[in-house]
N, C-alpha and C positions, 0 to 999 in steps of 0.2 A: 787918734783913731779910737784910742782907748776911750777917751771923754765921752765921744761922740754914742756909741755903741751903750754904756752905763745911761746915758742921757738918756736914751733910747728906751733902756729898760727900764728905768724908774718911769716915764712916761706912761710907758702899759700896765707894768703892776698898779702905779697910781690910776689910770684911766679906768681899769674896768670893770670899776660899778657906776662910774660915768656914762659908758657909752650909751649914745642913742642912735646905733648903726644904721646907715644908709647903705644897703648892696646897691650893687651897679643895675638900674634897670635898663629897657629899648629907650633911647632918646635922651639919656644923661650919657655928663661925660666925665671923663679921668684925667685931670696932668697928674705928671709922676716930675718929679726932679731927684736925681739921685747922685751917687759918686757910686763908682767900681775901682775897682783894685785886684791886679794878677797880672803880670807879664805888664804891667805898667800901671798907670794911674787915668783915669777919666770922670767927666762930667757928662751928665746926659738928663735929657728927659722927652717925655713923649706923653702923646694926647691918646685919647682909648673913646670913641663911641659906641655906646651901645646900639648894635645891630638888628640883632636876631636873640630873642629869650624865649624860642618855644621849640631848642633843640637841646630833650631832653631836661636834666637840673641845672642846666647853666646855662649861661649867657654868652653869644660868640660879640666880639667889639673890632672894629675895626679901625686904625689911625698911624701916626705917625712916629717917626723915633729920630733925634738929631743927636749926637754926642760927641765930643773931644774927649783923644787920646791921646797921651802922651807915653806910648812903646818903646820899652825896653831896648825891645830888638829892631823896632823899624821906624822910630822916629814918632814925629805926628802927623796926626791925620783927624778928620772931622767924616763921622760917618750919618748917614743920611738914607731913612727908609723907610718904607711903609711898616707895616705893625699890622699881626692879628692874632687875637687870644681868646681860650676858650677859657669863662670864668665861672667856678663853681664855689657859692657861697657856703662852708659847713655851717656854719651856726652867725649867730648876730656880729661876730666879734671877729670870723676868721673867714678868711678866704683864699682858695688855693686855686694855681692859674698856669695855662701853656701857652706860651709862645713863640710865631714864626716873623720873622725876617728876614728881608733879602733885597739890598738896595746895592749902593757906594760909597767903599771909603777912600776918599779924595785929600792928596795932602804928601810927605814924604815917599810914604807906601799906598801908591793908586791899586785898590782891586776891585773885584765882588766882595761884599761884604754879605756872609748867611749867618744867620743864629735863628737855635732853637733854645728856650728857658725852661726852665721852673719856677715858680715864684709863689710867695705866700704874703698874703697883706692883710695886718690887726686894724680894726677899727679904734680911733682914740674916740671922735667925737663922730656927728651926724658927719661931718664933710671933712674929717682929719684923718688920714690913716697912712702907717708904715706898712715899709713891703723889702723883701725882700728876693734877689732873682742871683737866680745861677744857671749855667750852661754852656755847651761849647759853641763855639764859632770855629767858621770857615777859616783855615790856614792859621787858628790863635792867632787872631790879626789885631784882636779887641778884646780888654778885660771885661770880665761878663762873671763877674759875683761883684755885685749890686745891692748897695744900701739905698734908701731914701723915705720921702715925705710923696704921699698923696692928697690932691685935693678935689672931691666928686663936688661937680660943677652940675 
């Protein structure tokens, strides 16, 4: 994790006087693939359309979220849900973001699955960027501080 995380940083420091940042406009999209880790370990990623960009400085997206967990306390389970986030670009490089879900997590421990995030994603390249997201979920059912790789489609 340690690797991963330095990799990370050398990436940005080295990237940005590279970057040629692409913000999320209406009609583009976002995979995310990430890892989490807290009360267990998971894999996840999720799709982000751009919706609506004339509420306000940002951009509302709407899409999907799939991820396996493997809990501590409850076993595993593969969670499954829509996604929507309201994205506010500061400047070429950074971008700061909220978001809601609310689906199912299906697997040793069946529930509702809720989360609300925070998240911040650096642009590397036009279509490369890191992100990072924390936040609570419903019953700590799912780890939710979140590393990963964007790719705007």
């Amino acid at each position: 994790m340690k690797r991963l995380f330095f990799s990370a940083l050398i990436l940005c420091v080295l990237g940005i006087g590279a970057v040629q940042a692409q913000n999320l406009n209406k009609g583009s999209g976002l995979l995310s693939l990430g890892t989490g880790f807290f009360n267990g370990f998971s894999v996840n990623a999720s799709y982000d359309f751009g919706l609506i960009d004339e509420w306000g400085p940002g951009i509302f997206t709407v899409g999907g979220f799939v991820g396996y967990v493997n809990h501590i306390d409850n076993g595993k389970s593969v969670a499954l849900t829509p996604r929507a986030t309201y994205r506010y670009a500061v400047d070429e490089f950074w971008e700061v973001y909220g978001t809601f879900m609310w689906g199912l997590l299906v697997g040793d421990y069946n529930s509702i699955f809720m989360a609300s995030t925070i998240g911040a994603r650096f642009n590397i390249t036009k279509n490369f960027s890191l992100f990072a997201e924390m936040g609570p979920t419903y019953n700590n059912n799912y780890t939710l501080f979140m590393l990963g790789i964007n790719l705007t489609l």
